[in-house]
N, C-alpha and C positions, 0 to 999 in steps of 0.2 A: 637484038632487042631482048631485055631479060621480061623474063615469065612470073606475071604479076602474083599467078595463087604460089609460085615457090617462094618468092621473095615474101608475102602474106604469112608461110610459112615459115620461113626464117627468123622473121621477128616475132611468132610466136615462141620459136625454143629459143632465142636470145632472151624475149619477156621473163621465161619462166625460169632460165637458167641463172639470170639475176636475181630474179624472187628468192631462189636456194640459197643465194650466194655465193656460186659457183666459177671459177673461171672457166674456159672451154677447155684446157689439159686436165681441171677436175672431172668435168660433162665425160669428156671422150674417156678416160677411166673409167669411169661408172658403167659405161658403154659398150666397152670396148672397141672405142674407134681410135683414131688419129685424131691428134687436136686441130689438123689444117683440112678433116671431113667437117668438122662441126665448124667451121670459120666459112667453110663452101657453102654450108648447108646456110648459115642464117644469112650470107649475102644473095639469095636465091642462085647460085651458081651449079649446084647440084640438086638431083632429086630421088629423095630417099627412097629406096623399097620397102613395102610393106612390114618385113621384118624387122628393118631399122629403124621404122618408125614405131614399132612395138618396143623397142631396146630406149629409145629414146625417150618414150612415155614414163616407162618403167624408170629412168635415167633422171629423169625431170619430176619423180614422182608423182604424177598424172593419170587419169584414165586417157586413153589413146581418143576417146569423143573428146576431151578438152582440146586433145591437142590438135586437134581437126577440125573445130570450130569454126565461125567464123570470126575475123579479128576484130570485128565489131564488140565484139563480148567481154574482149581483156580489158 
């Protein structure tokens, strides 16, 4: 059973990395991730570390409270 706040999750850096314009091999450069972490990441299949979700804020141009929000907001 997947985990509703990672998937919550997910579609928020999917939301905001479309707002950029961004594909996920741009996202994961900015990142420095793998573009098949950021493809885990927004189908709730993985769950970031705190640091990567700092990299990812930073990545999505963001303060890290937006991106922790809740998805009510976007």
């Amino acid at each position: 059973m997947e985990n509703q706040e990672l998937i919550t999750l997910g579609n928020k850096i999917k939301y905001f990395r479309i707002e950029l314009s961004l594909s996920q091999e741009a996202l994961a450069f900015k990142c420095n991730f793998d573009r098949t972490y950021i493809s885990l990441l927004e189908r709730g299949k993985r769950n970031p570390s705190y640091k990567n979700l700092l990299k990812l804020s930073k990545g999505l141009e963001i303060p890290l409270s937006q991106l922790c929000k809740s998805t009510e907001e976007v």
